[in-house]
N, C-alpha and C positions, 0 to 999 in steps of 0.2 A: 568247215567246222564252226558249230557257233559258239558266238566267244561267250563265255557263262557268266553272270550275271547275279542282282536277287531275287529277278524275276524266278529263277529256278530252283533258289534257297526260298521263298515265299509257298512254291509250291509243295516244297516237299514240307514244309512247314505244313498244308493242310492236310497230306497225305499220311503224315508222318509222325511222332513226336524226335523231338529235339534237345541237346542240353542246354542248358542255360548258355553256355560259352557262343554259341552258334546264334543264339537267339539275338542277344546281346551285339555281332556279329552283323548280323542284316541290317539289326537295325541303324548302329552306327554309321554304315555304306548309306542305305537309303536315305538317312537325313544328312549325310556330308553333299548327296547328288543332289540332293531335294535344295538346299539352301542352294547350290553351287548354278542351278538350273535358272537361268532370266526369265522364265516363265513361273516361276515358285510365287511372284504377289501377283501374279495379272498383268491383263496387259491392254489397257481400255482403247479400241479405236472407235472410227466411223462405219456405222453402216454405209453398207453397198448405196450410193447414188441410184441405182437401178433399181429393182424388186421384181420378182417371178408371182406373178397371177393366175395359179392353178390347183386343180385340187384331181383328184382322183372321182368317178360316177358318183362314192359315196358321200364325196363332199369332203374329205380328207387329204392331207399333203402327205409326201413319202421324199425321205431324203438318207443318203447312207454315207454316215462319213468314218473315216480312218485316221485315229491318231496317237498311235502307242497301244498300249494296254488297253481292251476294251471294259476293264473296271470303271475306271475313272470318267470314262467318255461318257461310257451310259450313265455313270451317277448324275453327271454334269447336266445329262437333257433329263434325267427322270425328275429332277427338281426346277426343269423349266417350264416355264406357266404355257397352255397350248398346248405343250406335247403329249397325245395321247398312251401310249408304248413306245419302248426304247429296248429294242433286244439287243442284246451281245452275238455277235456270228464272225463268220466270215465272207470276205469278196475279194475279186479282181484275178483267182489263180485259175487255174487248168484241170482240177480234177472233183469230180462233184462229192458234195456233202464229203468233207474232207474232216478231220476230225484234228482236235485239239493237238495234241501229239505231232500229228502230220502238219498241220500249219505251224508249229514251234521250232520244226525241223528246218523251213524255211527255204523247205523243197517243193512246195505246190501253189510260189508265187501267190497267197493268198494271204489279206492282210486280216488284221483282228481288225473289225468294224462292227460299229452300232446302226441297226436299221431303226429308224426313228417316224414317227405316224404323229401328222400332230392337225390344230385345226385350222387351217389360213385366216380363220376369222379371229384369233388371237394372237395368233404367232406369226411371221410374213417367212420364208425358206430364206430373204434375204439376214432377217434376223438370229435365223439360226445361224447362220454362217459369220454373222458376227461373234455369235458367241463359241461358234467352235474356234475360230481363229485366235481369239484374246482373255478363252478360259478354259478350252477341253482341252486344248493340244501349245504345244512351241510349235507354229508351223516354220520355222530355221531348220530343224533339224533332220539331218539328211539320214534314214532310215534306221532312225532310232529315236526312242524319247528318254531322255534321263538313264538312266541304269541299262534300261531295256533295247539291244541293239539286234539288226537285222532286218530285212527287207518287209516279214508280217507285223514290223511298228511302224511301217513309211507314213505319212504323209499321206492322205489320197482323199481325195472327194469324188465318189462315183455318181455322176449326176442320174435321175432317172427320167430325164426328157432333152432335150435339145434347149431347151429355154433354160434348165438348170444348168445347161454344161457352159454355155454360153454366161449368165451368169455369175457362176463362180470364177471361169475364167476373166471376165471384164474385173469382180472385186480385187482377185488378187495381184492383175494389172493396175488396179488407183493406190492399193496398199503399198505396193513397192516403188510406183510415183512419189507419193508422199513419205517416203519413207518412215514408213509404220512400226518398223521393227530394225535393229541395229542390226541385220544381215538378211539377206534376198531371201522370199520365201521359195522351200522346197514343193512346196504341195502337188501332187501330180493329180489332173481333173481327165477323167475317162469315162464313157457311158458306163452303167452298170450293166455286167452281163446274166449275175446271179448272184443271193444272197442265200448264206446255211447257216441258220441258227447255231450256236453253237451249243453246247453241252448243256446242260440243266445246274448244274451245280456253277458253272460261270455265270446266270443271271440273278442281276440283282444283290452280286457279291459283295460291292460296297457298303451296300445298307445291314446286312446282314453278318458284315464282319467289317465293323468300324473300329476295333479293336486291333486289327493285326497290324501291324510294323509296317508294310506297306501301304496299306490304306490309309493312314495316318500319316505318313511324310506326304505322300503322293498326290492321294486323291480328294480326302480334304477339305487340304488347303483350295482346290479348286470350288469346290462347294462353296465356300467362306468365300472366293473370288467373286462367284455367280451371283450371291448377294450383296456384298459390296459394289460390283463397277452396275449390273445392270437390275437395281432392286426391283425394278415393275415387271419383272420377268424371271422375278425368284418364286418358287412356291415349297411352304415349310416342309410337307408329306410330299415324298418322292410319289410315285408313278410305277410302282412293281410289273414284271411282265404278265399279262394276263388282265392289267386293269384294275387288280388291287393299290391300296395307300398304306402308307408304311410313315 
């Protein structure tokens, strides 16, 4: 049984209306987790020593990371300079095109992840993975992010070649040398087997509801982070799915 959260009071917030009491409610949780979180200012490291040199026939890079709530992650790369699209879906489970619901359940092994398209001639897959480690995500924490707990918030990097598995694996081996973060990282690295878009109404949720109680303790302050620790790779207009600016 999953343990209930605000994640679940956030949703029924958009499904729903609510009273004031309740509202009021979430919000206090999300910002007692949000402050209580080591990941809430940032967390600046080194790029990877290494870098992946490749792109796709079109001439584009593809990289699908997992780390909590796929709100926040995708916000995180749609305001990073390079990256072409950043959808919201899911990866890593057992049963195809699986639907929001059914990944919440945390029954079809499949985590909330953003598939990400950007252009190696701006952006390096090494760079990305810096910024997913020290602004999308806490990678410490073991299948859950802040508030949000259970195996579809793990930690994961699904590499999509053998160069990127290899890769991530090497960074997150110097990170934990160096002790980069005051506990071992969780992150688990596995090829990609498949990516499912997820819902329509979850992309681009951040930009489009900057207002709500979650997106405001959560998400953010990550935004604010991406500008702060790595400004030449901040860009003001997100990156909407489809290729729109916002």
């Amino acid at each position: 049984m999953q343990t209930h959260s605000p994640r679940f009071d956030r949703h029924d917030l958009r499904t729903a209306g609510i009273g004031l009491g309740l509202f009021l409610t979430v919000l206090g949780i999300a910002v007692f987790f949000r402050l209580a979180s080591p990941a809430a200012a940032g967390h600046a490291v080194n790029p990877p020593s290494a870098d992946v040199s490749e792109s796709t026939p079109s001439g584009t890079g593809r990289a699908v990371f997992a780390g909590g709530c796929f709100w926040g992650v995708q916000a995180v790369f749609q305001h990073t300079l390079g990256v072409t699209n950043a959808v919201s879906g899911y990866a890593g489970g057992t049963s195809a095109a699986p639907s929001y619901e059914q990944v919440s359940s945390g029954g079809t092994g499949h985590a909330e992840s953003v598939e990400i398209t950007f252009d190696p001639k701006q952006i390096s897959f090494g760079r990305l993975l810096q910024i997913y480690f020290s602004v999308a995500h806490d990678p410490t924490q073991l299948n859950r992010q802040d508030p949000d707990e259970g195996t579809q918030y793990r930690s994961e990097i699904f590499a999509t070649s053998e160069a990127q598995q290899r890769a991530a694996e090497a960074y997150i081996a110097e990170l934990d040398k160096a002790r980069a973060f005051p506990r071992h990282i969780v992150t688990k690295v596995e090829r990609l087997k498949a990516f499912y878009p997820a819902e329509s109404y979850h992309q681009d949720y951040a930009t489009r509801h900057p207002a709500s109680p979650y997106i405001a303790a959560y998400d953010l302050p990550k935004i604010a982070n991406l500008k702060k620790l790595y400004p030449e790779f901040y860009r003001q207009q997100a990156v909407l799915v489809g290729g729109n600016q916002e």
